[in-house]
C-alpha positions, -999 to +999 in steps of 0.1 A: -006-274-209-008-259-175-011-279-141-047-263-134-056-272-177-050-306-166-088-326-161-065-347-130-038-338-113-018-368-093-006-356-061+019-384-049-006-417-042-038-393-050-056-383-075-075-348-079-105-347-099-112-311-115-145-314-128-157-337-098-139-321-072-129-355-057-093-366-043-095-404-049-070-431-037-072-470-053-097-480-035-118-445-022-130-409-033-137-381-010-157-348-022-143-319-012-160-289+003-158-257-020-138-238+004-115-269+013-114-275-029-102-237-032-077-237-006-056-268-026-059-252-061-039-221-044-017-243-033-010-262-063-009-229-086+015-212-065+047-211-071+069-238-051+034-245-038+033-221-010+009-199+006+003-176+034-023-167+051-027-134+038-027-150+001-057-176+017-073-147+025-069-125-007-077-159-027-100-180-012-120-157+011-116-130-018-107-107+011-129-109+033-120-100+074-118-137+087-102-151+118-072-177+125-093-201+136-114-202+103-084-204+080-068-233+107-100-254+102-099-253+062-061-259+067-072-290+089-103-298+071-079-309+041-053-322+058-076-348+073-092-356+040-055-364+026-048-385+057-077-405+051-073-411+018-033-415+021-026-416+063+012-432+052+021-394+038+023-357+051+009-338+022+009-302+040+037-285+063+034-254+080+063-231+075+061-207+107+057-173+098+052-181+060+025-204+057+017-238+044+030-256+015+023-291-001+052-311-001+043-334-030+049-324-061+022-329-087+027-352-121+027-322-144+049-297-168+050-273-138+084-260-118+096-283-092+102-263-060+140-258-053+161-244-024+168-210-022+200-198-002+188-182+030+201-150+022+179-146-009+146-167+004+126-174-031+109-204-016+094-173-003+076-165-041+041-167-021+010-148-035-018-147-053-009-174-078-034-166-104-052-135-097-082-134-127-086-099-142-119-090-155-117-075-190-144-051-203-144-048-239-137-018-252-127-021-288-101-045-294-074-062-268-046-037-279-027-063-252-010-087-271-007-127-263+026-128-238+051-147-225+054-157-190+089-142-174+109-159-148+142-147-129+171-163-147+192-188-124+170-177-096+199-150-087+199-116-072+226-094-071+235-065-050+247-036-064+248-013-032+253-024+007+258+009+016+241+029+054+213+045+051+188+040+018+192+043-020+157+047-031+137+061-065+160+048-092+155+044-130+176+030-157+187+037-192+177+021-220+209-006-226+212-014-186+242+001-182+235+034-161+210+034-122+199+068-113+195+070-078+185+093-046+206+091-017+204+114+018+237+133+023+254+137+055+229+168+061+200+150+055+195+162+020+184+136-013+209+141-037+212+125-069+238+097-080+247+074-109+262+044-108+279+031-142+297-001-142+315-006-110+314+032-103+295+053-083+293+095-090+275+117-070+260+144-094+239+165-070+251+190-040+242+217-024+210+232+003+183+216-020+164+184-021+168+168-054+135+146-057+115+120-082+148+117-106+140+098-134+168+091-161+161+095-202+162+058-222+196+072-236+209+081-208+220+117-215+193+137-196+173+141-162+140+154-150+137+161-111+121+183-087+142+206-071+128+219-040+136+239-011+118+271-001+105+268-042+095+241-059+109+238-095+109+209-119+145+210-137+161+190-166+197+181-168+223+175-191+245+141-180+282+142-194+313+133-182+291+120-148+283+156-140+250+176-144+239+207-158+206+216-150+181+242-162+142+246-150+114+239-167+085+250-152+073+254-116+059+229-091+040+227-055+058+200-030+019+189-028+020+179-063+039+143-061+051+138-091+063+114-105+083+111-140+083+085-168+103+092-203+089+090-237+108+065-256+126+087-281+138+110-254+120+137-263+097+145-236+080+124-209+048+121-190+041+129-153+013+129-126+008+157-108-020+167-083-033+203-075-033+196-034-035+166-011-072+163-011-070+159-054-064+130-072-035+127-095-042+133-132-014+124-164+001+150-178+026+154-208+055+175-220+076+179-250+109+191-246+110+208-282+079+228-277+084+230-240+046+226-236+025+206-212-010+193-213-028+170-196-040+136-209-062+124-182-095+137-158-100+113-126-130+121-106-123+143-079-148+131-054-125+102-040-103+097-013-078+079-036-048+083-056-066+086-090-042+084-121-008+073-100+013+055-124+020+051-162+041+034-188+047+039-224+041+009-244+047-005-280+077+017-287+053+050-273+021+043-295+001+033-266+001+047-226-009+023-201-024+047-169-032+027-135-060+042-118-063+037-079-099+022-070-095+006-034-065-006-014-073-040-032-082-029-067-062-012-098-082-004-133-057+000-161-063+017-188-048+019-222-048+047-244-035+056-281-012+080-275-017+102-309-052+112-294-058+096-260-087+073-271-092+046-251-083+009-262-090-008-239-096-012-198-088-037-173-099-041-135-071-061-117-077-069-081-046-066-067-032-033-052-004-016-074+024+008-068+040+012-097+039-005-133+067-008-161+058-025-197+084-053-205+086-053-243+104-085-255+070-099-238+041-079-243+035-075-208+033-054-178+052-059-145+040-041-113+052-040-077+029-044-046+048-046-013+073-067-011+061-085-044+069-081-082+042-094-106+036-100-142+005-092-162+000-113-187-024-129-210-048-106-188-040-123-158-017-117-129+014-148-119+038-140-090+073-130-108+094-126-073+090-118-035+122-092-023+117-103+012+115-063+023+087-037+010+101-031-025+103+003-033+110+012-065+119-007-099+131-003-130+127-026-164+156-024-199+153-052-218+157-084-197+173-065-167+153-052-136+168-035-113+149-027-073+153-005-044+140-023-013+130-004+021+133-013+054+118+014+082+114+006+118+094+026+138+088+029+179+062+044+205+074+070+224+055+084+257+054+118+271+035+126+307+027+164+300+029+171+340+069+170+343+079+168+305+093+130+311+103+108+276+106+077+270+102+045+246+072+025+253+071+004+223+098-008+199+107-041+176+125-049+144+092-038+121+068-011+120+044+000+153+022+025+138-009+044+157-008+043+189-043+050+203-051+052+236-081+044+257-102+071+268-092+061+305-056+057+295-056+018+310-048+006+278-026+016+246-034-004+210-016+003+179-006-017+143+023-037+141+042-054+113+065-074+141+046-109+128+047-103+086+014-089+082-004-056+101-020-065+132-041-047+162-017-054+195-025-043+230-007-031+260-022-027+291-002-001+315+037-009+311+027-049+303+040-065+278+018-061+244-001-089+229-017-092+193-052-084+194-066-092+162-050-098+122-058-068+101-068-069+065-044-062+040-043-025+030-041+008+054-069+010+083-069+038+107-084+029+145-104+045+170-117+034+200-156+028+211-166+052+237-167+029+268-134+009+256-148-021+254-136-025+216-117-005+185-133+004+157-122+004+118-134+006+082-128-019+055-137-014+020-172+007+027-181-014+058-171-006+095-158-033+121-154-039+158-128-057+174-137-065+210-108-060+239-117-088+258-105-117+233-098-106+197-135-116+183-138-090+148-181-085+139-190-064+114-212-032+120-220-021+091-224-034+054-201-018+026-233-002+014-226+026+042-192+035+018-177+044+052-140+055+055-132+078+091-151+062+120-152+075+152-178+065+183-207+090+187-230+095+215-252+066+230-238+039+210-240+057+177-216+058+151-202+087+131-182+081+100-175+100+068-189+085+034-190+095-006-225+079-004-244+113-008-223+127-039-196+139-017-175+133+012-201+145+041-201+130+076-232+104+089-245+093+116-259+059+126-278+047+160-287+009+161-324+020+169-329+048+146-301+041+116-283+066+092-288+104+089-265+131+073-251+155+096-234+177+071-241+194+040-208+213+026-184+188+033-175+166+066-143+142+066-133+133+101-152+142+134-164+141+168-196+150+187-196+164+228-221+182+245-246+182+215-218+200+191-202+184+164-166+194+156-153+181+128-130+188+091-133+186+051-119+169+029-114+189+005-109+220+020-087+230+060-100+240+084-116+231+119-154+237+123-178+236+150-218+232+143-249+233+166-266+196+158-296+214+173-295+247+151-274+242+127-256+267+132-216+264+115-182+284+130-151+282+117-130+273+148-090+270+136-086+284+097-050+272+092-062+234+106-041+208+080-064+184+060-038+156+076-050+156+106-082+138+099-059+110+109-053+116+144-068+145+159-088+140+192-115+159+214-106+156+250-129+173+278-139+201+248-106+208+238-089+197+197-056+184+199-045+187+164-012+187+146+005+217+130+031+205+104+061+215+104+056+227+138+043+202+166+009+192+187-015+219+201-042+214+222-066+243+210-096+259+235-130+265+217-138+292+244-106+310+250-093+304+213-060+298+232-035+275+216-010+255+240+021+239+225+023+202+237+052+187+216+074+204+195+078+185+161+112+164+158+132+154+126+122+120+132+085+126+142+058+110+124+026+122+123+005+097+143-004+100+185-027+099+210-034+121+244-054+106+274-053+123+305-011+131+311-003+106+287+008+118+251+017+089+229+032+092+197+052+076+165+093+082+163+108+064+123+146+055+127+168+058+101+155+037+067+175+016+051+177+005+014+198-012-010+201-021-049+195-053-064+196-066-100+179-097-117+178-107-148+145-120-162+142-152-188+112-174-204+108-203-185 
């Protein structure tokens, strides 16, 4: 029986009551609040019995945008209860930078916390402990009852220590071969294998080699090979060479992504038809060289649709993960002789990629810096990597991971005299910059503090946080008069204000709002699905919501009474009358990335040509002007004020190899 099956749980001279929710000492009870009651069950079904704040909020809040000083008064609201009940004993520490944890280990058949080395920090294990997955029943559970996995001796081991990063690797079928990409001295991803204590580079030449994924037996490849063509080839491995043939052609706007049959004998892929598509499955049989595709996402949706698959019970089934919000994954399984649908699960966690353990009967995913196990239709923490983890790879009890480590910095330009230099920089990510209409002040996201943050610099001053962020991406803009920065969160649209931190909401998640800008007179405009399809609104406080576009409308802007804005689906830069109606087409060749970032300044669209640079394009002279000329190292995120031209710089990534080997606990 579990700790949490238990009716009462002793937690050193205390007593929890489950079905009362009371904490009683000889002599007194104390009810706890439901939020205050919540807050210790995550504690006591983590593993080692630590949390962070980000789990608090995922867990107890379910999500919701909350501040510090909420989470510090539940924090405080139980300490003081166990003080009262027990003042001789601290129950709760506070770990700086990684949360709380109980230091009293409960009277049950549940792991006792150990110490981790501090170059492999597993006390670190911290997430949702016990994240419930709704099941809708849809036939039968084709899911099998599972075992719960653990990582044996609590060991990792490097296998690579190498400059620069090792990243998309796969494994054969008895452990004993990694595929890997690594950048060459050029710059271009070439492949490697690494077998035993040996390392062989099987790819050179011009060409990108990309999405490598290595057959269970070891003897073939399928990649993308792309440089001014886009081809996906398959390769013969013998000897640690390659020979490589194509199979059919690709688009680099595709993404694929490559998982083998079991037998060898073909695999399964995703592939999209642009950027503005979802991903779809698709599969392909090496001895009729014929694809076809399994799956149809709905196309209306500015996610990832179909993203990631695994073969399961030995290649009868497919288990597809569909991409629903930055906090949400449906998984759906299918039998793979027709593609009928088993069975379907919502899991409320955010997933990158999933691999099917077979000795258990479960599924293991990765989500940032965290590897989990499904099981028994729920979701237990399996291991936290310490770094974003960026690929993984399951044989048998062996796992093998990539981690990532990418540091970005700020860079300025003043457009006058053509002068660089760094304005921002730290050990983690500082991601868009955006700044204030009258240039005073520069805010941007930061991963400096473990989590993604709003921080603000005013002038040259040293920056400050601002506000926590809620997990997930979220894209900023400022209000028209400064006073605040704006973002959406799952449908609903917040403010942050300047002055100190204080996060209000605007609008409900009814408004399904995702790219929010300021509009005129305290008005909003935003882009929402709610109509059917991605079409741009606007709301006014007074007078409330009304459609502004019929034929698409993503991102936008609105001066002097015309509304400029782009499609989602579609590029292009258009201009329309809000009084007639009437549409132009303004810049034809206008990339449906730049909903992101682009900017109207005094009339003028300063937009982002990839490949290329910044422009700042005239409506009335249709003159283009080259601001910045696109770097290696430029990523696609800035801001223009005035002279100012701020903008995002990535150093070199860096990446290694580890291997664990999972057990039953």
């Amino acid at each position: 029986m579990s700790l949490l099956d238990q009716e009462e749980i002793r937690l050193g001279n205390l007593v929890l009551s489950r079905q009362s929710r009371e904490l009683r000492s000889a002599g007194h009870k104390i009810a706890l609040e439901p939020r205050v009651y919540e807050l210790l069950l995550q504690m006591l079904s983590s593993p080692n019995y630590l949390v962070s704040r980000d789990q608090l909020i995922d867990s107890v809040w379910q999500g919701r945008v909350v501040s510090d000083s909420a989470i510090n008064r539940a924090i405080s609201q139980l300490r003081k209860c166990l003080a009262e009940l027990d003042p001789e004993m601290e129950y709760i520490e506070t770990l700086p930078k990684l949360g709380y944890r109980l230091k009293v280990v409960p009277e049950a058949d549940y792991p006792t916390p150990s110490t981790a080395s501090a170059k492999w920090p597993f006390f670190l294990l911290a997430a949702v402990a016990a994240i419930m997955i709704i099941w809708w029943q849809n036939g039968v559970n084709t899911l099998p009852v599972s075992e719960r996995l653990t990582i044996h001796n609590k060991t990792v081991q490097p296998i690579s220590g190498e400059d620069g990063i090792e990243f998309d690797l796969s494994l054969s079928l008895d452990g004993k071969i990694i595929l890997f990409h690594k950048p060459d001295a050029n710059g271009r991803i070439q492949l490697w294998l690494h077998r035993g204590a040996q390392r062989y580079m099987l790819s050179r030449g011009e060409t990108d080699h990309l999405d490598a994924k290595l057959s269970p037996d070891g003897k073939q490849m399928v990649f993308v090979q792309q440089d001014d063509s886009c081809k996906v080839m398959l390769a013969d491995i013998a000897q640690n060479q390659m020979t490589a043939s194509p199979l059919f052609d690709c688009h680099p706007d595709n993404a694929l992504r490559f998982v083998w049959m079991p037998d060898s004998k073909g695999f399964y892929y995703r592939s999209r038809q642009d950027k503005t598509q979802p991903f779809a499955i698709y599969a392909y049989r090496l001895d009729t060289r014929i694809g076809r595709q399994l799956t149809l996402p709905v196309s209306i949706s500015n996610g990832l649709g179909d993203f990631a698959m695994t073969p399961t019970h030995e290649g009868e089934q497919l288990v597809v993960a569909t991409y629903q919000s930055q906090q949400k994954t449906v998984l759906t399984t299918y039998r793979t002789e027709d593609m009928s649908v088993l069975g379907q699960n919502e899991m409320t966690l955010g997933v990158k990629d999933i691999q099917w353990h077979q000795a258990t009967n479960s599924l293991i995913v990765s989500n940032g810096p965290y590897l989990y196990q499904w099981y028994n239709n729920e979701v237990s923490p399996l291991f936290y990597a310490g770094q974003p983890i960026q690929s993984f790879a399951v044989s048998g009890q062996q796992l093998v991971y990539s981690d990532s480590l990418q540091r970005t910095s700020i860079w300025q330009m003043h457009l006058s005299n053509a002068s660089l230099e760094q304005r921002i920089t730290s050990s983690k990510l500082d991601l868009q910059p955006r700044l204030s209409h009258d240039g005073s002040h520069m805010a941007f996201i930061s991963t400096r503090q473990g989590k993604h943050q709003i921080w603000l610099q005013t002038g040259l001053s040293e920056a400050k946080v601002l506000a926590d962020l809620p997990a997930g991406f979220t894209r900023l803009s400022w209000q028209a008069d400064d006073s605040a920065l704006l973002y959406s969160y799952q449908g609903g649209i917040y403010q942050v204000q300047v002055k100190d931190g204080t996060t209000t909401q605007l609008l409900s998640e009814q408004a399904q709002a995702y790219v929010v800008n300021p509009g005129p007179d305290g008005a909003l405009l935003y882009s929402s699905i709610k109509s059917g399809d991605w079409q741009l609104w606007l709301w006014h406080p007074d007078s409330g919501h009304r459609q502004l576009t019929e034929q698409g409308g993503y991102s936008g802007w609105i001066w002097q009474g015309q509304l400029f804005y782009s499609k989602y689906h579609q590029a292009g830069l258009w201009q329309k009358d809000l009084k007639s109606g009437n549409e132009t087409l303004l810049i034809d060749d206008f990339a449906v990335t730049n909903w992101l970032n682009w900017q109207l300044m005094d009339g003028n669209i300063i937009y982002h040509r990839p490949g290329v640079g910044l422009f700042d394009f005239n409506p009335h002279t249709q003159e283009d002007r080259l601001l910045l000329t696109q770097s290696a190292d430029f990523v696609h995120q800035y801001s223009f004020s005035g002279d100012q031209l701020v903008f995002v710089q990535a150093d070199t990534a860096q990446g290694d190899i580890y291997r664990l080997t999972l057990a039953s606990p």
